[in-house]
C-alpha positions as CSV (number, residue, x, y, z in Angstrom):
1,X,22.8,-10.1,18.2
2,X,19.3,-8.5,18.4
3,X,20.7,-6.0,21.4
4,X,23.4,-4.7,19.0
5,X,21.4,-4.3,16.2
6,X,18.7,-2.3,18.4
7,X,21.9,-0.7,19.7
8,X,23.0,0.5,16.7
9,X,19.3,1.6,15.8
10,X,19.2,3.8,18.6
11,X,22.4,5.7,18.0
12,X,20.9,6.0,14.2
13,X,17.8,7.6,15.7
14,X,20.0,10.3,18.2
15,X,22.4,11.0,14.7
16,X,18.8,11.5,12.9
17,X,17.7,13.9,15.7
18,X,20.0,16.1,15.6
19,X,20.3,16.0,11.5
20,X,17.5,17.2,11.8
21,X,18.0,20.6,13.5
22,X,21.0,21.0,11.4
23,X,21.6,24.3,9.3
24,X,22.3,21.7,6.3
25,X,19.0,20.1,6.5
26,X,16.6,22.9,7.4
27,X,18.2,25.0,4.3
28,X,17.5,21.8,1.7
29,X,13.6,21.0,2.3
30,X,14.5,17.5,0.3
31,X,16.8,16.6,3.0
32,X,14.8,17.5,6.1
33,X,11.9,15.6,4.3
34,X,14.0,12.8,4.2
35,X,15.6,12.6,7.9
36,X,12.1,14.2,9.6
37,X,10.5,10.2,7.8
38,X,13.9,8.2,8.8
39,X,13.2,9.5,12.1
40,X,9.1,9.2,12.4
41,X,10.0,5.6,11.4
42,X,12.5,4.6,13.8
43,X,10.5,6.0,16.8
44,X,8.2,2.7,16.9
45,X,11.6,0.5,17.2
46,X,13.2,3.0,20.2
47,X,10.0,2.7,21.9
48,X,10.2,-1.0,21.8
49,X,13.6,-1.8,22.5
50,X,13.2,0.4,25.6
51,X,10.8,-1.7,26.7
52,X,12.6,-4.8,25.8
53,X,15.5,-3.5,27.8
54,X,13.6,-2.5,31.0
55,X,12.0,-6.5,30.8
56,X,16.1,-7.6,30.4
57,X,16.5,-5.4,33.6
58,X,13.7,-7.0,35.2
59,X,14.7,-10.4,34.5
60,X,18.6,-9.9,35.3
61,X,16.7,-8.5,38.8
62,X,15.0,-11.9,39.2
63,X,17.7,-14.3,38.6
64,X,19.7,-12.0,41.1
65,X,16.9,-12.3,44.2
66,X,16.7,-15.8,43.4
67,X,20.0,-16.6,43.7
68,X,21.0,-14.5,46.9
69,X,17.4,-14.5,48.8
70,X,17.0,-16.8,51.6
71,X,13.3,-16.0,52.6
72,X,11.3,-19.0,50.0
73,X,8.2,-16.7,49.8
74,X,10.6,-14.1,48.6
75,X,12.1,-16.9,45.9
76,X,8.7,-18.3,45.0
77,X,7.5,-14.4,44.2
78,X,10.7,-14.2,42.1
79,X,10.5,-17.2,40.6
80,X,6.8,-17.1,39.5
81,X,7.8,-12.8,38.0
82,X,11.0,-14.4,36.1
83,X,8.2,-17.0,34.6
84,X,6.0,-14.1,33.5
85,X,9.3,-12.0,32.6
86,X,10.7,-15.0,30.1
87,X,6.9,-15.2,28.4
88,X,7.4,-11.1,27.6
89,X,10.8,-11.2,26.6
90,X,9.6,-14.1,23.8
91,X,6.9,-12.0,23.0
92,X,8.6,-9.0,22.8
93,X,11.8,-10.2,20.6
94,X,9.0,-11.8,17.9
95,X,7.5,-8.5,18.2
96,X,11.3,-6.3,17.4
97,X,12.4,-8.8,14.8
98,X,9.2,-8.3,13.0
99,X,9.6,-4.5,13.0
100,X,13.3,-4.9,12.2
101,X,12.3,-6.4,8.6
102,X,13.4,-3.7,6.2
103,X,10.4,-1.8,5.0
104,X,9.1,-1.2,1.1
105,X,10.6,2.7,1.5
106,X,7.3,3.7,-0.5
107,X,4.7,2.2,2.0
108,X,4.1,5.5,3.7
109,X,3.0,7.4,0.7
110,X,-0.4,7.7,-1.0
111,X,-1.1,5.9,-3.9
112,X,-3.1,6.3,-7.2
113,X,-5.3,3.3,-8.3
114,X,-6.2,2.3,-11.7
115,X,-8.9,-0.2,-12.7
116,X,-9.2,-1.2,-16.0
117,X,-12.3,-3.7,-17.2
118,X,-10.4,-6.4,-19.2
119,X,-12.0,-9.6,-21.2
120,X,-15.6,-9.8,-20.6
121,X,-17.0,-7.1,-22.7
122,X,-19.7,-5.1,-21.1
123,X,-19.4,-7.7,-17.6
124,X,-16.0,-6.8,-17.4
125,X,-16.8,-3.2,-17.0
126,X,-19.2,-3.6,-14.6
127,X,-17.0,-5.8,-12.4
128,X,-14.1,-3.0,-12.7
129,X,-16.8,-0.6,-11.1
130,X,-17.8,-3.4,-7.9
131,X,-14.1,-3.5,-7.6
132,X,-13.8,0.5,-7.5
133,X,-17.0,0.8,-5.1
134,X,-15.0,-2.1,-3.0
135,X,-11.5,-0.1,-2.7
136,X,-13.7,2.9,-2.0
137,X,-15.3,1.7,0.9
138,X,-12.3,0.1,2.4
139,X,-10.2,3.7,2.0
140,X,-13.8,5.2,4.3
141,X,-13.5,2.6,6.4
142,X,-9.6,3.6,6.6
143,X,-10.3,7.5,6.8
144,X,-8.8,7.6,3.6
145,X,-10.3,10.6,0.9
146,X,-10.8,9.3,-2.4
147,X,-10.2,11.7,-5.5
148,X,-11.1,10.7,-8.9
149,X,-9.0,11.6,-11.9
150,X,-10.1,10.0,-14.9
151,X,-13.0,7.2,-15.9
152,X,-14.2,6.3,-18.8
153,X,-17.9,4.5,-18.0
154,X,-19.0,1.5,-20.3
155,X,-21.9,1.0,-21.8
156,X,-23.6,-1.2,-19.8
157,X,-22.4,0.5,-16.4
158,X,-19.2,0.6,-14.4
159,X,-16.1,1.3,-16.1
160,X,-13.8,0.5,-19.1
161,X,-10.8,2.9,-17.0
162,X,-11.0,4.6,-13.8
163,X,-7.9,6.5,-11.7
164,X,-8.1,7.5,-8.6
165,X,-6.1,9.6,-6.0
166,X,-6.2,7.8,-2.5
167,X,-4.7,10.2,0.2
168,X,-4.1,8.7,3.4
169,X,-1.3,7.2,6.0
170,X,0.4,4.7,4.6
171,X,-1.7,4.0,1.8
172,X,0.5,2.6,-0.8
173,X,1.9,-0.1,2.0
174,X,-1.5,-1.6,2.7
175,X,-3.0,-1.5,-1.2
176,X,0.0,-2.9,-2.9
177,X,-0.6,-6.2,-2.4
178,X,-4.3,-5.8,-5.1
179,X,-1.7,-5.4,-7.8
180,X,-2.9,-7.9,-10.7
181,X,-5.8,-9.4,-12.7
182,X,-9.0,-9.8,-10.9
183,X,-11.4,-12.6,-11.8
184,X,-15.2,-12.6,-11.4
185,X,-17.2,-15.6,-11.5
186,X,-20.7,-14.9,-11.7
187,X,-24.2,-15.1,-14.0
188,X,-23.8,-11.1,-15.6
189,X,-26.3,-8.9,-16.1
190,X,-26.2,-9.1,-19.2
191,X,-26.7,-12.8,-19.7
192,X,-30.1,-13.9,-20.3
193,X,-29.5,-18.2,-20.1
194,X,-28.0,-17.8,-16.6
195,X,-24.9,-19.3,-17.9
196,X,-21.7,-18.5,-15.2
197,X,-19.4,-16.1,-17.2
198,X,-15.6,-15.7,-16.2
199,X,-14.8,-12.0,-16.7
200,X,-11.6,-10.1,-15.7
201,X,-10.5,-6.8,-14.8
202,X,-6.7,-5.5,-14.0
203,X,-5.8,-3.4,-11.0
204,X,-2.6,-1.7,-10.5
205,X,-1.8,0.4,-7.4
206,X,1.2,3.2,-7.5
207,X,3.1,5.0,-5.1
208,X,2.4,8.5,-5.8
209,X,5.5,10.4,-6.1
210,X,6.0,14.0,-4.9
211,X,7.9,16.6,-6.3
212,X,11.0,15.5,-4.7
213,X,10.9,12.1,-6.2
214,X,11.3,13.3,-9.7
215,X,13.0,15.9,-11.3
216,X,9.6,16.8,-14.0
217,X,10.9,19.8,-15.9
218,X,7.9,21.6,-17.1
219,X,10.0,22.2,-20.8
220,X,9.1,18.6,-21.4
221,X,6.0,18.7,-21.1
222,X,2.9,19.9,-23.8
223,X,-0.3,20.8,-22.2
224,X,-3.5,20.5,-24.1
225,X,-7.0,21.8,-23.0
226,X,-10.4,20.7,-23.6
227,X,-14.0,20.5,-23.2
228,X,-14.8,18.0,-20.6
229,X,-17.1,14.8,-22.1
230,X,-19.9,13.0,-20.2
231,X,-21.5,9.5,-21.7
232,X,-22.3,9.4,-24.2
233,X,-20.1,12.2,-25.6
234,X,-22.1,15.4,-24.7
235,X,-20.8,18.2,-23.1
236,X,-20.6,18.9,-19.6
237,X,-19.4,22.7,-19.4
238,X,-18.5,24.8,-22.3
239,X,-15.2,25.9,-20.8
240,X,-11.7,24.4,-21.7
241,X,-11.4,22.7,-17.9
242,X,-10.3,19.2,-18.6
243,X,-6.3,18.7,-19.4
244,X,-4.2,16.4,-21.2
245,X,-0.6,16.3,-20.3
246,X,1.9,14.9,-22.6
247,X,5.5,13.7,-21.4
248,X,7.8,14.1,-24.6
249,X,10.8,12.2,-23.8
250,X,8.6,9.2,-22.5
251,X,5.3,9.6,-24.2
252,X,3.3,8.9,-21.5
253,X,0.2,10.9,-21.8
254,X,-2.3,11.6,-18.7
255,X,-5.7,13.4,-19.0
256,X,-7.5,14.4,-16.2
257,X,-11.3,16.1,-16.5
258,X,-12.7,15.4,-12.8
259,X,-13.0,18.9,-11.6
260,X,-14.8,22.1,-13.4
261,X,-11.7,24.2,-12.6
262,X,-8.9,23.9,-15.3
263,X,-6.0,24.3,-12.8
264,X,-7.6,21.6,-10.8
265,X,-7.2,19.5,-13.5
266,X,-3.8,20.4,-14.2
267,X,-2.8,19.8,-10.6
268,X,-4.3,16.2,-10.8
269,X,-2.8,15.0,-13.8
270,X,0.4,16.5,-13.4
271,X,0.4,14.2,-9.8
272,X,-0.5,11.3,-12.2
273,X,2.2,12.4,-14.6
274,X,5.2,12.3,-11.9
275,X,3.9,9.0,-11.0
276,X,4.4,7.4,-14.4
277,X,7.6,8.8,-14.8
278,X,8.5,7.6,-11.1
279,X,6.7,4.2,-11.8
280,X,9.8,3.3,-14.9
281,X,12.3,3.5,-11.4
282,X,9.9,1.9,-9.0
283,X,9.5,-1.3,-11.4
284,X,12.9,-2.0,-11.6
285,X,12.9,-2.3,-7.7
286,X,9.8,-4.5,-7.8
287,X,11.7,-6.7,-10.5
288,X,14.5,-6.5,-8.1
289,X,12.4,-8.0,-4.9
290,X,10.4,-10.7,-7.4
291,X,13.7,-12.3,-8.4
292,X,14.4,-13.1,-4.9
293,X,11.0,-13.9,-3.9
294,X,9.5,-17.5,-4.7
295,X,6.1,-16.4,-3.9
296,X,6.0,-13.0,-5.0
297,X,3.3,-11.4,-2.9
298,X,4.4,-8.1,-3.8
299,X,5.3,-8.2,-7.8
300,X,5.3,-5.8,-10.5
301,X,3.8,-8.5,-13.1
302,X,0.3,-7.0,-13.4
303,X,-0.5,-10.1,-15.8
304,X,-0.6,-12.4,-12.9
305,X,-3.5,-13.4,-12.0
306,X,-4.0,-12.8,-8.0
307,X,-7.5,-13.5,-7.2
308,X,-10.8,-14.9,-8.0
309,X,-14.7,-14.2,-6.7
310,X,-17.1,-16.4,-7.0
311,X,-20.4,-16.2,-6.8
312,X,-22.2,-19.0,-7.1
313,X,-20.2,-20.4,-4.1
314,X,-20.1,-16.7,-1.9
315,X,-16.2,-17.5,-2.1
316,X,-13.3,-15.1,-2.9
317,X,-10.0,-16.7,-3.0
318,X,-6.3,-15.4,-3.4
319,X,-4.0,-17.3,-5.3
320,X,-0.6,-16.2,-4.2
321,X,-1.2,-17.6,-0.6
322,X,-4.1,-20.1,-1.2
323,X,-6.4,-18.4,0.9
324,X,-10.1,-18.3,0.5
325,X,-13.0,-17.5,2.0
326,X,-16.9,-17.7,1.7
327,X,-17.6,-14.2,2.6
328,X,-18.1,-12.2,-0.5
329,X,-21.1,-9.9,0.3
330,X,-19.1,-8.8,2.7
331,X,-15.3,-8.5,1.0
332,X,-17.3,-6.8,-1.8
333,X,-18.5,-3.9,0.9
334,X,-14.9,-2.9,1.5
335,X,-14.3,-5.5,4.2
336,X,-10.7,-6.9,2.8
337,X,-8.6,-6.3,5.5
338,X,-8.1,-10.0,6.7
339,X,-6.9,-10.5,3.4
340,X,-4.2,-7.4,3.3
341,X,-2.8,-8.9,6.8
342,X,-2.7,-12.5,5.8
343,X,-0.8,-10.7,2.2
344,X,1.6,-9.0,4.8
345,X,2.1,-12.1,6.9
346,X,3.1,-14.2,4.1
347,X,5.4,-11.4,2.9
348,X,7.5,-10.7,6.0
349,X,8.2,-14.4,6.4
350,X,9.3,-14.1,2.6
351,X,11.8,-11.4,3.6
352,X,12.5,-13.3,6.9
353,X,13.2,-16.6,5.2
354,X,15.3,-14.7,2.5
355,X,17.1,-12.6,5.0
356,X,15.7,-9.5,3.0
C-alpha cells in the first residue's frame, strides 16, 4: 500500500517536471508558480522513497544470501545486516507516512501577525508588546525579517494593536498554531497592592497572500493619505506618507504609516489588504478542518483561549494539548519552539487518526 502510493508520488513528480518546462506553464507565471511549489514539495518524499527502496533492495538481498549461502559466517553477517535492515525500514516507513500527511497548502508562505491588548486595560497592552518582543525574537532566531505595519502604543507601554509582516520559509506553517487569546498571570506594573492580575491579549496569524491569490482590482479600492502620528498625537513628518486603504465591496479598511516613503506605505497595506480579502476564503477552510478535528490545534476561532503564562509559578501552559512548562524567562525570549513541535505533533496524529 505505502509502495503504491509512493509509486504513484513519483510519477506525479516526473508529470510535474516536465509541466514545468512546458510552453503552457512558462507563458502563465500563475501556473509555473504553482507546479515549480508542487514540485519543490514533492522532492523531500522522492528522496525518501529512494532510500526506502534501496533498504527494500537490501533486505530482499539478505533474505536471498541467507537462504542460498552455505558458509555460517556468511549467514550470521547476513543475518545480523537484515536485523539492522528491518530496524531502518520501521524507521524509515514512520518517517514517509508522516511526510505523506497532506499539508496545510499555506504553510510555505509568510504570514502577517496581529496583536491586539484585550481586557486588562493598560496591563493588557503591555502584555501584547512582551508577546510582540517574544514572536520577534523567535522569527531572529529563525532568520526571519520582521516588518512592522501598523501599532498603535498604549499609554502605559506596549501596544493596544500592532501588525507585522514576517517574511521567511515557511512562516505561516510554524506560527499558525499562536492563533487565539493569550493569558498573562502576573502582579502588573501598574498595580501598587501586588495583587496577581489576569490580563489578556488576542493573536491572530495570516497567511499572506500574493497577487496571484486574489484577484484585488484597484477600482475597488479608495486610497487616502495622511500625516503620519506618533504618541501622543504629534507629528512625525509633515509629508502625506502614511496610507489608508479602503476595500468598498468588503469594507475592510487597512492603514499603514511605518515607513517615511508614501509608496512604501502603499505597498505594505496593500499586502495587508489582499490578506483580509484572502483571509474571508482561508476561514472557510479552517472551519472546514475544525469540524473534523476534536482537538482543534489549528482553528480559526480566535476567541479560544490557547494559552496561559504564569508568573508567580515561572509556568506557561497550552491548553489545547495540556502541555506546560516552568520555563517562562526563557519562552518569553523567543525560545517557543518545543511548543510549535509538540503543536505539530499533536496535529499530524489528528490528521492521521482522522485519515485527513
Amino acid at each position: 500500500m505505502l509502495l503504491e502510493k509512493l509509486e504513484a508520488i513519483s510519477k506525479r513528480f516526473e508529470e510535474v517536471g516536465s509541466l514545468i518546462s512546458s510552453p503552457d506553464a512558462m507563458s502563465d507565471m500563475k501556473r509555473f508558480i504553482k507546479f515549480s511549489k508542487e514540485y519543490k514539495e514533492l522532492q523531500p518524499i522522492i528522496e525518501a522513497f529512494k532510500e526506502y527502496k534501496n533498504i527494500l533492495n537490501n533486505i530482499t538481498h539478505a533474505k536471498e544470501v541467507i537462504a542460498k549461502e552455505k558458509d555460517e559466517e556468511f549467514r550470521n553477517l547476513a543475518k545480523s545486516e537484515l536485523e539492522e535492515l528491518t530496524v531502518k525500514r520501521d524507521a524509515m516507513e514512520e518517517e514517509i507516512r508522516t511526510m505523506l500527511i497532506p499539508q496545510d497548502p499555506e504553510d510555505s508562505k509568510n504570514a502577517i501577525i496581529e496583536i491586539r491588548a484585550g481586557t486588562g486595560g493598560d496591563e493588557a497592552s503591555i502584555f501584547a508588546g512582551d508577546l510582540f518582543r517574544m514572536y520577534v525574537k523567535y522569527c531572529e532566531s529563525r532568520k526571519w525579517k520582521v516588518e512592522l505595519v501598523d501599532e498603535t502604543s498604549g499609554t502605559m507601554g506596549g501596544y493596544k494593536e500592532i501588525i507585522a509582516d514576517i517574511v521567511g520559509e515557511g512562516v505561516y506553517g510554524q506560527l499558525k498554531y499562536e492563533s487565539g487569546v493569550h493569558r498573562v498571570q502576573r502582579v502588573p506594573q501598574t498595580e501598587t497592592m501586588g495583587r496577581v492580575h489576569t490580563s489578556a491579549a488576542s493573536v491572530v496569524i495570516l497567511p499572506e497572500a500574493d497577487e496571484f491569490d486574489v484577484d484585488l482590482k484597484m477600482t475597488d479600492v479608495r486610497k487616502d493619505t495622511y500625516c503620519s502620528s506618533g504618541p501622543g498625537g504629534q507629528s512625525v513628518n509633515t509629508t502625506y506618507s502614511a496610507i489608508r486603504l479602503t476595500h468598498i465591496p468588503t469594507g475592510l479598511v487597512v492603514t499603514c504609516q511605518d515607513e517615511k516613503s508614501q509608496h512604501k506605505n502603499f505597498d505594505k497595506a496593500l499586502a495587508v489588504l489582499r490578506t483580509r480579502i484572502y483571509e474571508l476564503e482561508h476561514n472557510k477552510y479552517l472551519s472546514e478542518i475544525a469540524s473534523k478535528r476534536k482537538t482543534m490545534v489549528s482553528t480559526g476561532d480566535r476567541s479560544a483561549k490557547i494559552r496561559t503564562y504564569n508568573y508567580p509559578q515561572s509556568r506557561v501552559t497550552d491548553h489545547r494539548i495540556g502541555l506546560s512548562m516552568h520555563n517562562l524567562p526563557t519562552f518569553m525570549n523567543g525560545d517557543i519552539q518545543n511548543f510549535i513541535d509538540a503543536l505539530q505533533l499533536a496535529e499530524n496524529a489528528e490528521k492521521l487518526k482522522e485519515g485527513i
